[in-house]
VOLUM-833917 format. One line per field, with one value per residue (C-alpha): x, y, z; residue number from 1; residue in one letter; chain. Coordinates in Angstrom, 1 decimal. Example, Ala and Ser with C-alpha at 12.3 -4.5 7.8 and 13.67 -1.06 7.14 Angstrom:
<vexros>
xx = (12.3,13.7)
yy = (-4.5,-1.1)
zz = (7.8,7.1)
nr = (1,2)
rest = (A,S)
kette = (A,A)
</vexros>
This chain:
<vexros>
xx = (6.6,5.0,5.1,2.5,2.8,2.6,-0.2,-2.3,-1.3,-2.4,-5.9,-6.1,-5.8,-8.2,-10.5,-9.7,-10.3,-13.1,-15.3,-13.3,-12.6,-14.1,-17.1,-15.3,-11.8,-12.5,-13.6,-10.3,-7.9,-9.5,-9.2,-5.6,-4.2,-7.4,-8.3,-5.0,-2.4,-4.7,-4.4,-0.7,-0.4,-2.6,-0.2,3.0,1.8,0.3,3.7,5.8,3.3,3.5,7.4,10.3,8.9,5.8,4.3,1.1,-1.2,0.4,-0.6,-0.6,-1.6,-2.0,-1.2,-3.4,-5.9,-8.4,-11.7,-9.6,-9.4,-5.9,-6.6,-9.9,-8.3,-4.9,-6.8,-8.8,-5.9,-3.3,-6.3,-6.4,-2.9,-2.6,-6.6,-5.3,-3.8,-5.4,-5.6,-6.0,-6.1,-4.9,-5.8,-6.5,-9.4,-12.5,-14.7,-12.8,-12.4,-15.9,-16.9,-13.8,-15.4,-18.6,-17.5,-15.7,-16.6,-13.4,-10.4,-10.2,-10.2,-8.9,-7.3,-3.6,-0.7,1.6,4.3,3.3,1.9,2.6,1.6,-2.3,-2.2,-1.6,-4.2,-6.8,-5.8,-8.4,-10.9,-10.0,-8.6,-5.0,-1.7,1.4,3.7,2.9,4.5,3.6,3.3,1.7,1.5,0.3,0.0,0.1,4.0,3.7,0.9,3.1,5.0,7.4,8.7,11.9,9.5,7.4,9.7,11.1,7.4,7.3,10.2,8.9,5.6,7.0,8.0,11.6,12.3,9.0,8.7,7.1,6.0,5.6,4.5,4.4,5.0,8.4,9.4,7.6,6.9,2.9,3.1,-0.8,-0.9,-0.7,-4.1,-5.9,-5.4,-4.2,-0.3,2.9,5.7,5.8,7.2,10.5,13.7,14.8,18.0,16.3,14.3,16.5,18.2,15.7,14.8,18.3,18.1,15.9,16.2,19.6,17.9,16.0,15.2,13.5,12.6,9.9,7.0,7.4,4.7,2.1,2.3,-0.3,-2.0,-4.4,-4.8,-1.9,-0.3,1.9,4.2,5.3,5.6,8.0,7.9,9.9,10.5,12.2,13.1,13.7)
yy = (-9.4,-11.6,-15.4,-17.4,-19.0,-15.7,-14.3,-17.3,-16.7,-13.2,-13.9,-16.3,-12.7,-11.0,-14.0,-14.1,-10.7,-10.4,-13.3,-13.7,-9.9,-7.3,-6.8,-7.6,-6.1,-3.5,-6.8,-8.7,-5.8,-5.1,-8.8,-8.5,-5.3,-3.6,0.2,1.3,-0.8,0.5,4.3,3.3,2.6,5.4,8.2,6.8,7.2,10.6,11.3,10.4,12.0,15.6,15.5,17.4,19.9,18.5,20.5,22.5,20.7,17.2,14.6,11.1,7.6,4.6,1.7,-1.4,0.8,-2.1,-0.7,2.1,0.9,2.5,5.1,6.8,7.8,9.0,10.5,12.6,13.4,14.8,17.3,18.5,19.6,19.7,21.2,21.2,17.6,15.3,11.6,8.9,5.3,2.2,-1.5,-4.6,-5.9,-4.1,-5.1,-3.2,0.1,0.0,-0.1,2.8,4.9,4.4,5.5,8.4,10.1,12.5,9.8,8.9,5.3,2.9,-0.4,-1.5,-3.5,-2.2,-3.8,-1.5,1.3,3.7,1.6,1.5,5.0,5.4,3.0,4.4,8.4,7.2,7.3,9.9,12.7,11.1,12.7,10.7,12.0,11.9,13.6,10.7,7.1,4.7,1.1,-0.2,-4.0,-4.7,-5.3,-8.9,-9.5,-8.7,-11.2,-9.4,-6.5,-5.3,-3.9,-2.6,-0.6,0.4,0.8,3.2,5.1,5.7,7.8,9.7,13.5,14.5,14.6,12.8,10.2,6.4,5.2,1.3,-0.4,-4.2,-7.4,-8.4,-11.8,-14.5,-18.3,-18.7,-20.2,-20.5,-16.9,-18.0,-20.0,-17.8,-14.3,-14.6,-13.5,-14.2,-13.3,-14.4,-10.9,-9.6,-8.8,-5.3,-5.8,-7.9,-4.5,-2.5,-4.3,-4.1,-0.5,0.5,-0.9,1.7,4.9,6.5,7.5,4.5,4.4,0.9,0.6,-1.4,0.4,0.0,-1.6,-3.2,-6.5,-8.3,-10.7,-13.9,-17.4,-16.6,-15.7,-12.6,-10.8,-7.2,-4.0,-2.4,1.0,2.3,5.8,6.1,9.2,9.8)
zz = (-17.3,-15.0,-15.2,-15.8,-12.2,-10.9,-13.2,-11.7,-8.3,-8.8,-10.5,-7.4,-5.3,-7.0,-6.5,-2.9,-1.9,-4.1,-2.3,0.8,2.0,-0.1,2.4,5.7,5.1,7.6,10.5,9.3,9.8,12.8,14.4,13.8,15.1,17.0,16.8,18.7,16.2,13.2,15.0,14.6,11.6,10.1,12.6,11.5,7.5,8.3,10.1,7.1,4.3,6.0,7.1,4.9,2.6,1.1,-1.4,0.0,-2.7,-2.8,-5.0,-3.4,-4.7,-2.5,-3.8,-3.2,-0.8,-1.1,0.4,2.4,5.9,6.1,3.1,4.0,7.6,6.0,3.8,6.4,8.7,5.5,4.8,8.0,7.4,3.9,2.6,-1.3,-1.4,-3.6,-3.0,-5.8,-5.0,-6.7,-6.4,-8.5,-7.1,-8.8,-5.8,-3.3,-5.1,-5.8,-2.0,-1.5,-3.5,-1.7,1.7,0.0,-3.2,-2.5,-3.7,-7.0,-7.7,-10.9,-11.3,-11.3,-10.7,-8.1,-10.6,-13.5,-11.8,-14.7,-17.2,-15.1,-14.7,-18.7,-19.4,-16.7,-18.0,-20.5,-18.5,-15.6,-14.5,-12.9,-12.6,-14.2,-11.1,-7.6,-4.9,-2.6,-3.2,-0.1,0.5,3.6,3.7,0.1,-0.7,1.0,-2.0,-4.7,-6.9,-7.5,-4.7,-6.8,-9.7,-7.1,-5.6,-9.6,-10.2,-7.2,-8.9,-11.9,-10.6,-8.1,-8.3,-8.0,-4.4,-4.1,-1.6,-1.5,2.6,2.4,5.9,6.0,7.8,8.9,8.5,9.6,9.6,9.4,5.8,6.4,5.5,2.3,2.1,4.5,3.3,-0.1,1.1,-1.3,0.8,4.5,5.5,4.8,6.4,7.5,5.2,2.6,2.4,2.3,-0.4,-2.7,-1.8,-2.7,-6.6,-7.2,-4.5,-3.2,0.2,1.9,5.7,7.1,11.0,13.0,14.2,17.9,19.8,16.8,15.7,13.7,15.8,15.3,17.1,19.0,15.8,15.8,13.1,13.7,11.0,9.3,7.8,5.0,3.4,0.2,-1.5,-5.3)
nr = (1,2,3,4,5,6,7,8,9,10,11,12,13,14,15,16,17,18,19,20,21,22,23,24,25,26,27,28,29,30,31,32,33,34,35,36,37,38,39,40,41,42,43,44,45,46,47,48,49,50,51,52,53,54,55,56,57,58,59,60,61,62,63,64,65,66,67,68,69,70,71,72,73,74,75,76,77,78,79,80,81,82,83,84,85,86,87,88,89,90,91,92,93,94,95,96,97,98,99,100,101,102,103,104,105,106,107,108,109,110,111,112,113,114,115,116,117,118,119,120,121,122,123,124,125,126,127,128,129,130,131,132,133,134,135,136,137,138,139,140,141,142,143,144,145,146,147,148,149,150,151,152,153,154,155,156,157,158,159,160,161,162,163,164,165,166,167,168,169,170,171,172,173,174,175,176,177,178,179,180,181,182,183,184,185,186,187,188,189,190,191,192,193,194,195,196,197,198,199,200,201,202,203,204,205,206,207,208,209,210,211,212,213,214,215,216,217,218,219,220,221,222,223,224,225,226,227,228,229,230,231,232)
rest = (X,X,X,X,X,X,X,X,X,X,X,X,X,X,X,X,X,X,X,X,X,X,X,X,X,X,X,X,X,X,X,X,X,X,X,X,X,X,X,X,X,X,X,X,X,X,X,X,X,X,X,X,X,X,X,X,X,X,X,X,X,X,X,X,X,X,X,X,X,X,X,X,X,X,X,X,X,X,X,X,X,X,X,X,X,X,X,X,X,X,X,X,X,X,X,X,X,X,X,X,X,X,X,X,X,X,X,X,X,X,X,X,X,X,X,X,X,X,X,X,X,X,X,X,X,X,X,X,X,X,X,X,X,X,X,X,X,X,X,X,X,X,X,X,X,X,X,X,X,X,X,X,X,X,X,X,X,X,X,X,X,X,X,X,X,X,X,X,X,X,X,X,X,X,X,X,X,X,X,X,X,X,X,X,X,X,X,X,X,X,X,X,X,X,X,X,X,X,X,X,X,X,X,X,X,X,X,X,X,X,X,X,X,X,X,X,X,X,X,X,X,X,X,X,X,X,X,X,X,X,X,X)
kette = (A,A,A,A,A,A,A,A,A,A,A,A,A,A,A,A,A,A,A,A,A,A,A,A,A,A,A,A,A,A,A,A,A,A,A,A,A,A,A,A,A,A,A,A,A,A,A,A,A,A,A,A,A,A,A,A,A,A,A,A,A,A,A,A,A,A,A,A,A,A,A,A,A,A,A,A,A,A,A,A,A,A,A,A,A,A,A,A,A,A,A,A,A,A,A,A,A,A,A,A,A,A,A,A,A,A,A,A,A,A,A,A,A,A,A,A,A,A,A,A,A,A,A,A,A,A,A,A,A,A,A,A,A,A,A,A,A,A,A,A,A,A,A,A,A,A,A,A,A,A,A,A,A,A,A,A,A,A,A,A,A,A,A,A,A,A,A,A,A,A,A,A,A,A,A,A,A,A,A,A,A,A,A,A,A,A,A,A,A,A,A,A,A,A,A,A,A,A,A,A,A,A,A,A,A,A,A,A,A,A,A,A,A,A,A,A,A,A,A,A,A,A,A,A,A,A,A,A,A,A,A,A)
</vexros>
């Protein structure tokens, strides 16, 4: 369960993204890392998603995929590779999923809490046609919004495939605690090991490395990414 400090700090998200980024997440993204750091970050996920015996017709969920700045273009270079893959995505912020689906009618949207990520998919199974087990779970950028990373790394767990694999890229540590007023952030990065910490409670096989040459830069603010691949 989440406590009621972070339940507020979380409905204090939603309300951020909704008025603050929902229409301009593309612009913000953009400011900070410019076409070649987002190409980066898109190749490194593409990388990772079609390495070591993925199924021909995967099944992959991206977890807080917001209006799809990072998902739409994964999304477009798996299925080059990979025709029969099917791609769901996953946020908590109605506003963004709603322009997502918009710009691409082929990904399957619903709401959620990375925390309880089966517990959204049971609830939005309701409604649509969503798998319970995923042979691919993403997150890019999301994990430094999340109250609590060690159930989102169990939550991970839980709806991923044996031999399935979760791809997380974030920030690495930082000390701009005006992150936290200006874009809605819980954590002020994380460390390599505090990563691979965490990872470990839940996965035997965890791997965590910067992604060489893109940092995330504004008013001569800078933090640089990490990416992680854990297997079940």
């Amino acid at each position: 369960m989440l406590s009621p400090r972070d339940v507020n700090r979380l409905l204090g998200q939603v309300e951020h993204f909704t008025l603050k980024e929902a229409e301009h997440r593309d612009e913000i993204v953009l400011d900070y890392f410019g076409d070649r750091g987002i190409d980066q970050i898109v190749s490194a996920a593409v990388r990772e998603i079609t390495s070591n015996h993925i199924p021909r017709d995967p099944a992959i969920l991206d977890v807080g995929a917001g209006i799809g700045t990072f998902t739409i273009p994964i999304f477009s270079h798996v299925k080059e590779a990979l025709h029969s893959a099917a791609f769901y995505a996953m946020d908590v912020t109605p506003a963004m999923l709603k322009i997502l689906v918009k710009r691409n009618a082929e990904i399957t949207p619903f709401m959620g809490l990375a925390e309880n990520i089966l517990g959204s998919i049971t609830h939005a199974r309701k409604y649509l046609n969503i798998p319970v087990k995923f042979d691919v779970v993403l997150s890019s950028l999301t994990l430094h919004h999340c109250p609590d990373v060690s159930r989102v790394f169990c939550s991970f767990q839980r709806v991923l495939s044996i031999g399935g694999k979760a791809i997380i890229i974030d920030l690495c540590e930082h000390p701009f605690t005006e992150f936290r007023e200006e874009m809605g952030d819980y954590h002020l990065g994380f460390g390599l090991d505090e990563i691979q910490e965490i990872a470990r409670l839940c996965f035997g096989e965890v791997r965590v490395q910067k992604l060489p040459g893109i940092c995330c830069s504004s008013s001569g603010r800078s933090a640089e990414l990490f990416i992680s691949t854990v297997i079940r």
